[in-house]
C-alpha positions in Angstrom: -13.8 19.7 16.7 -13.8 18.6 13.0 -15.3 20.2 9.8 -18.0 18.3 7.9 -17.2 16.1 5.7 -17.3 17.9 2.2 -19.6 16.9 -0.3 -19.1 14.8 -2.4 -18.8 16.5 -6.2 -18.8 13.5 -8.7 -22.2 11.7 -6.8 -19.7 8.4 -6.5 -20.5 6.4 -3.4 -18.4 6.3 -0.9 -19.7 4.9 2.0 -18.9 1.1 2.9 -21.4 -1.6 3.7 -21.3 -3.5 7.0 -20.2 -7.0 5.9 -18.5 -8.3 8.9 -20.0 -10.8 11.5 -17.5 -10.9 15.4 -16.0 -13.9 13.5 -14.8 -12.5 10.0 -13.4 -9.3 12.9 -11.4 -11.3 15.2 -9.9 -13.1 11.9 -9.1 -10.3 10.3 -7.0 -8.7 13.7 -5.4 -12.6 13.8 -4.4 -12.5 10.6 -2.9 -9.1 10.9 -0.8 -10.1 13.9 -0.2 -14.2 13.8 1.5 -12.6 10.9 5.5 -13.4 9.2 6.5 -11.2 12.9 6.6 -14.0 15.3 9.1 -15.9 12.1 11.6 -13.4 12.2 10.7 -10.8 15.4 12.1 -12.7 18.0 15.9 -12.4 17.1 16.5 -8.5 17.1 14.5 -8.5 20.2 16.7 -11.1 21.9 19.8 -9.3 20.8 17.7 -6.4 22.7 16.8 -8.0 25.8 18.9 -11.2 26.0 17.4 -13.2 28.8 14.6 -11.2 29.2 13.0 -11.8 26.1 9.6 -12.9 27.3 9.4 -9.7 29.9 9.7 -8.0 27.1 6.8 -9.8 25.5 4.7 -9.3 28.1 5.6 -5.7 28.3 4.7 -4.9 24.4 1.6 -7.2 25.0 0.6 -4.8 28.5 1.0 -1.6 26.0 -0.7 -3.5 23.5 -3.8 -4.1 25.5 -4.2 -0.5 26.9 -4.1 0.5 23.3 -6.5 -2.1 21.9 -8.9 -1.1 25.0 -8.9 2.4 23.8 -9.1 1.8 20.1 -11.4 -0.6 20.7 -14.2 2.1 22.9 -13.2 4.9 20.1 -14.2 2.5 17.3 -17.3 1.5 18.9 -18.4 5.3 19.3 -16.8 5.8 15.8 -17.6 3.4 13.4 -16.0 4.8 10.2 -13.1 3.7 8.5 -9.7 5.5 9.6 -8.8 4.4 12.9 -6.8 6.9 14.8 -7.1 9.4 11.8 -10.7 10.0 12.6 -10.6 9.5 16.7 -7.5 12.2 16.5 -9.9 14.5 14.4 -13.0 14.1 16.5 -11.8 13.9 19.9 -8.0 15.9 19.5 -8.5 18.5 16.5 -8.0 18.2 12.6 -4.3 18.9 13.0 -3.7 15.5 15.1 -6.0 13.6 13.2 -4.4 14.3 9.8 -1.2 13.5 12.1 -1.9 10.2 12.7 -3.1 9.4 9.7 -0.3 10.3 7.9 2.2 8.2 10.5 -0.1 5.4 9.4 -0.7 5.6 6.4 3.3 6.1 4.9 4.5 4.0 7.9 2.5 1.2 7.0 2.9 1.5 3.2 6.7 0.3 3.7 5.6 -2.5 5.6 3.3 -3.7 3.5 6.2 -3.6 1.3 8.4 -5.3 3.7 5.9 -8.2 3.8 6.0 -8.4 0.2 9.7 -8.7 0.1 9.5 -11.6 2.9 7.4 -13.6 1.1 9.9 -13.4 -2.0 12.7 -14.0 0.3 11.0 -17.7 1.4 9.3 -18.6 -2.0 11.9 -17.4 -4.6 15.0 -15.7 -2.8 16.6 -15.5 -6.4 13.8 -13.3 -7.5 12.4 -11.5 -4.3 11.4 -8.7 -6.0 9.1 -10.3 -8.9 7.4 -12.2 -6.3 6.7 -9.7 -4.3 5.7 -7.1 -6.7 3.1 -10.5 -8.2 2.4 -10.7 -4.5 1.1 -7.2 -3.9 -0.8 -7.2 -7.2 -3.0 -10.6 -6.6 -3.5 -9.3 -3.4 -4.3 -5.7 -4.6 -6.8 -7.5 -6.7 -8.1 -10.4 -4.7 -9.2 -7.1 -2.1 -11.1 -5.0 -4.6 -13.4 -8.0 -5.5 -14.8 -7.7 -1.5 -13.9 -7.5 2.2 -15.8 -10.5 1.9 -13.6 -12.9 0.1 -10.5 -11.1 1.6 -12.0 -12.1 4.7 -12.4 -15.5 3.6 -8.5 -15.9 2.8 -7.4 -14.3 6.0 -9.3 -17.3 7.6 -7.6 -19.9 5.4 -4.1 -18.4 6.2 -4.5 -17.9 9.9 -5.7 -21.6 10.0 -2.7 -22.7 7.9 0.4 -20.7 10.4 -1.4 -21.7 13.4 -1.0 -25.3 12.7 2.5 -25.0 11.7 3.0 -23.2 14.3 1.4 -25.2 17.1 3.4 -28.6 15.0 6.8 -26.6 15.3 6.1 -26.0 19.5 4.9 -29.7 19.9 8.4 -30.7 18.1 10.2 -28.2 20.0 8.9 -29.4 23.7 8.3 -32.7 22.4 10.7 -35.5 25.3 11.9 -37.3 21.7 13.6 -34.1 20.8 15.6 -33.7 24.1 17.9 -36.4 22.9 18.7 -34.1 19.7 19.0 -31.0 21.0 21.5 -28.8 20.8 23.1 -26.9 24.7 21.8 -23.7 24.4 24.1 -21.0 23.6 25.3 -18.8 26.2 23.3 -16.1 27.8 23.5 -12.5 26.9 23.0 -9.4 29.6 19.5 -8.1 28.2 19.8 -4.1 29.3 17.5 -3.2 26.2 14.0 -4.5 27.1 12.2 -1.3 25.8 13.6 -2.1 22.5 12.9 -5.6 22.8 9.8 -4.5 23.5 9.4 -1.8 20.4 10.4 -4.6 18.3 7.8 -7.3 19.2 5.3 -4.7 20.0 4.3 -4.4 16.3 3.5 -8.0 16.4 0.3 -6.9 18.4 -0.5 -4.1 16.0 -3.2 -5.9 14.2 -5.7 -5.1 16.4 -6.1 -1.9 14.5 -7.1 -3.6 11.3 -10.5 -4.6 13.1 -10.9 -0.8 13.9 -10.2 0.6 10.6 -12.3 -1.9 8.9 -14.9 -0.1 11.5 -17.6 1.2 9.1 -17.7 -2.8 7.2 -19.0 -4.3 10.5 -21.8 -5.1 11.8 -23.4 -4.1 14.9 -19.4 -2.4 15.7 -20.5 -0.9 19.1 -20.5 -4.4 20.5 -18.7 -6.7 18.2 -15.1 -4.2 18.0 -14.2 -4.2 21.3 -15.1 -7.8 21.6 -13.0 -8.7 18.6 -10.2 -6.7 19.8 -10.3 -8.4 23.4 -10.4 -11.6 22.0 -7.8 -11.4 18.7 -5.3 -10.0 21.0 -5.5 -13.0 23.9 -5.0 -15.6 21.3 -2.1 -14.0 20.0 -0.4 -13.8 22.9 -0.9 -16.9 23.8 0.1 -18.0 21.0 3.7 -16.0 20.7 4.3 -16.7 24.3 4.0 -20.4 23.4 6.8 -20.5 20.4 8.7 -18.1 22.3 9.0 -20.0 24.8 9.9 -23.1 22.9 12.1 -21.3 20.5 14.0 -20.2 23.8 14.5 -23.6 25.8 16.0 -24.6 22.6 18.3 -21.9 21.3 18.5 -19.9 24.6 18.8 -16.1 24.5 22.3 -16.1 22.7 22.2 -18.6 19.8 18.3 -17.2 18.8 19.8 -13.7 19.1 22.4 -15.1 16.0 19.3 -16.9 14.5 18.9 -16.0 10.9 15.3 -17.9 10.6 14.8 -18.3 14.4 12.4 -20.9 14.1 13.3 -23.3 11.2 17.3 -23.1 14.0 15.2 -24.4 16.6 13.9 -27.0 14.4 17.4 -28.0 13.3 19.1 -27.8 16.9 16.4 -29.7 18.5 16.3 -32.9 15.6 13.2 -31.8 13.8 15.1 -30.4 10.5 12.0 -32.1 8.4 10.0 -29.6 10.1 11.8 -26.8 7.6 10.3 -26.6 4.7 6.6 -26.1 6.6 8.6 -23.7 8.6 9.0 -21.5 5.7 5.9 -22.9 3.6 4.0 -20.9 7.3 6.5 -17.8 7.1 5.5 -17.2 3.7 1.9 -17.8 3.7 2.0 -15.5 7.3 3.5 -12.3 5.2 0.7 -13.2 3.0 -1.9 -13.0 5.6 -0.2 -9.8 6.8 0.2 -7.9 3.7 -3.5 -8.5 2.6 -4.5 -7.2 6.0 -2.3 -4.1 6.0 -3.8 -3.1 2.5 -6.9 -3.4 4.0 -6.2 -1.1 6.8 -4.0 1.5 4.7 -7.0 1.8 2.1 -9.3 2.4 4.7 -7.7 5.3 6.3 -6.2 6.4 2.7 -10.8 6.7 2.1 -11.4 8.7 5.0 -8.5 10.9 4.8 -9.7 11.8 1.0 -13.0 12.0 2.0 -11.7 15.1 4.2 -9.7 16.0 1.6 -6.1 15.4 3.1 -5.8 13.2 0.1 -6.6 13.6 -3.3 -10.6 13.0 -3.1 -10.6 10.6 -5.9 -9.6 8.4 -3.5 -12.9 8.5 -1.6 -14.9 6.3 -4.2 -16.4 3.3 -3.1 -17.1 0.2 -5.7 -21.0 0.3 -6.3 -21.0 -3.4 -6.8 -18.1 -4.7 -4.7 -18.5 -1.9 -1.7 -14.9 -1.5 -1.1 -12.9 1.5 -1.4 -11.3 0.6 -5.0 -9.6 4.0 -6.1 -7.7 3.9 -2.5 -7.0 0.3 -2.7 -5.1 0.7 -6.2 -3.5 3.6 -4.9 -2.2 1.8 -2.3 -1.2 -1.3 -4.4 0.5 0.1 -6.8 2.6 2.6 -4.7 3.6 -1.0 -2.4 4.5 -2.8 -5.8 6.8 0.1 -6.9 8.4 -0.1 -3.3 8.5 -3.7 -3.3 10.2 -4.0 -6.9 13.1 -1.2 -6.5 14.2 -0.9 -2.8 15.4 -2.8 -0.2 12.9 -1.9 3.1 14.6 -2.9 5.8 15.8 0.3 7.1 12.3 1.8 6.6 11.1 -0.5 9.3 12.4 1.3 12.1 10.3 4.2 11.0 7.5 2.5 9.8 7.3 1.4 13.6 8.0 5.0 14.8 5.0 6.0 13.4 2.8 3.4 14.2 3.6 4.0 17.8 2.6 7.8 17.1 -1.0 6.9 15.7 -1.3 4.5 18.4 -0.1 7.4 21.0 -2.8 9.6 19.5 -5.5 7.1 20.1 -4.5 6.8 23.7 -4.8 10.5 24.0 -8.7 10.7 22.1 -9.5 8.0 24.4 -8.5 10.2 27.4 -11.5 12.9 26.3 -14.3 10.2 26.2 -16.8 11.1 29.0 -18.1 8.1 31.3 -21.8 7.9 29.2 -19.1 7.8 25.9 -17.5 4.1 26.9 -14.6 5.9 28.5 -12.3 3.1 29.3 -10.8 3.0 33.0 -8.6 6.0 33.3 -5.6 4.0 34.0 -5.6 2.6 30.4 -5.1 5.7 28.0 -2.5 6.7 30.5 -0.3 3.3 30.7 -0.8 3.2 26.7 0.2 7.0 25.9 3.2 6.3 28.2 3.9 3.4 27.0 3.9 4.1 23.2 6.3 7.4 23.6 8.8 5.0 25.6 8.5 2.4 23.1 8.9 4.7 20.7 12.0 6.5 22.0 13.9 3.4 23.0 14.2 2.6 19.3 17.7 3.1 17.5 18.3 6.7 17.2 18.5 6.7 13.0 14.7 5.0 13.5 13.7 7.5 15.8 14.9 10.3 13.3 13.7 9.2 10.4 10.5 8.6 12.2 10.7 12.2 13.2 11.2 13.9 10.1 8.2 11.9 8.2 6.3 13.1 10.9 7.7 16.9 10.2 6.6 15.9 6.2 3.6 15.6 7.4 2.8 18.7 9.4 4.7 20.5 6.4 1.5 18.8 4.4 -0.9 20.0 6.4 0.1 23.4 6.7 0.1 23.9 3.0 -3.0 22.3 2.9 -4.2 25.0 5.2 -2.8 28.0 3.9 -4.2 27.0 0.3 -7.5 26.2 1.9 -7.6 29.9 2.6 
């Protein structure tokens, strides 16, 4: 269903070398979603669901899966860099490619601003802004010089929150802090556990960072879906575990009042020492998230100028470094201009309205595969399609239409891309 690729006019590469081992993938989706979500997601989404907090866990974690399956076959058949912008384009048409690329690619540019701004608020809350904007650049930078040594951080960092992490559980379920802790506050009546689930849903959504780093890995036809599969396990468990603990302590009502969920629960239950590594890992966590999310907007902001739904500058690849360097700046420096004049927060809700809409269209390109084409069991496109457009509505309406009219930007785009095109 797609055009050809168009030539490439300037002779500057822009193909990406396969770099990544199963190891450096499954890292790279970890550090993507053992990310600064699990520090601050689980308070909206127990003002959501109340006492049904980890249902709706295990509902985003359900949808999660049946998009990861499908993401995960459509990578292996597809390994270019893009994601859902190229399965929507091979499997869908043009028009739903360039869709979800566009959902990702602004969605996810104001959470890598977001990210930036958290790891201000924790290391300098005075000056939020100048951190993150010095944030975003040494990471801009620290990505240009390889996937390699990004790689290489994102293992440092996800070894770094999963020890605080697994330290602020131990403390939390620990018989010495019984003594300490705090009654639990009183229980709220959950009725909004598909928004619960929105919420923690896009603390899954790393998995897509292994598929849009597609065309860096090595043998990808074995070693995506593998790395999806197993990045996503571990992170459940994982969340389910300080969920858990977080809610024995806190219970649904005081961690839906929580302003740094888990440095409360470290206070309520005697462990207030544990703080300051508490907030040390929530910084160090946007970190790891913010490098992965430039990684993954880059990638799909190459192959959506390689087709020309971007300026195709942006296609270049470094001939030394092998990384898409134009894109990568582009993406840096729009993130840093984000970071240092606006307050993000309300651009979340869109952000994840979109991200549910790529993922939606990856669920639908996985429902063309035939059975010699890896189609995953039919049941899985169908639970994940559904599942995203409930997700999706069940977010606050001002998300939902804000979400809705950067969509409409983006069908605007391509139509005038069209009509010039002739």
């Amino acid at each position: 269903m797609s055009e050809h690729r168009p030539p490439n006019p300037r002779g500057v590469p822009d193909e990406l070398r396969r770099r990544l081992g199963a190891g450096d993938a499954v890292l790279v989706g970890l550090g993507a979603m053992i990310g600064a979500g699990i520090f601050a997601a689980l308070a909206p989404a127990a003002r959501a669901a109340g006492p049904a907090l980890l249902p709706a866990l295990a509902l985003a974690a359900v949808v999660a899966y049946c998009n990861a399956t499908s993401s995960a076959r459509l990578a292996a058949r597809y390994p270019a860099s893009g994601g859902s912008y190229v399965y929507g384009r091979e499997r869908l048409g043009e028009f739903w490619g360039h869709l979800a690329g566009w959902a990702f690619v602004v969605g996810k540019t104001a959470s890598c601003a977001a990210m930036a701004l958290t790891v201000g608020s924790y290391v300098w809350p005075a000056h939020a802004h100048a951190v993150a904007v010095a944030a975003v650049a040494a990471l801009t930078a620290l990505s240009c010089a390889g996937v390699r040594k990004a790689a290489w951080l994102t293992r440092a960092v996800v070894a770094f929150v999963l020890a605080v992490l697994a330290v602020v559980v131990a403390a939390l379920t620990s018989p010495a802090a019984d003594a300490n802790r705090l009654a639990p506050g009183g229980d709220l009546t959950g009725g909004g556990l598909l928004q619960a689930a929105g919420l923690l849903f896009f603390a899954f959504a790393g998995y897509a960072r292994i598929a849009t780093l597609g065309e860096e890995v090595r043998d990808p036809e074995r070693t995506i879906p593998r790395a999806v599969r197993l990045a996503l396990v571990l992170t459940l468990a994982v969340y389910a575990a300080v969920a858990a603990a977080v809610l024995l302590v806190l219970g649904p009502g005081r961690l839906a009042a929580a302003g740094a969920p888990l440095a409360d629960a470290a206070r309520a239950a005697g462990a207030g020492w544990l703080t300051p590594a508490v907030r040390a890992g929530a910084a160090v966590a946007a970190l790891g998230s913010l490098l992965a999310l430039v990684l993954g907007v880059s990638r799909t902001t190459l192959a959506m100028a390689r087709d020309r739904h971007l300026p195709s500058r942006l296609a270049a690849v470094h001939p030394r470094t092998g990384v898409p360097h134009r894109a990568e700046l582009a993406v840096g420096a729009v993130v840093a201009v984000v970071a240092a004049t606006a307050d993000v927060r309300g651009a979340i809700g869109f952000s994840s309205f979109g991200v549910l809409v790529y993922y939606a269209v990856a669920n639908a390109s996985a429902w063309t595969l035939a059975p010699d084409e890896g189609r995953p069991p039919r049941l899985v496109p169908v639970v994940g399609l559904a599942g995203c457009l409930a997700l999706a509505f069940a977010l606050p309406l001002s998300s939902v239409a804000a979400g809705a009219a950067v969509l409409a930007v983006g069908a605007a785009v391509y139509a005038l891309r069209r009509r010039a095109r002739g």
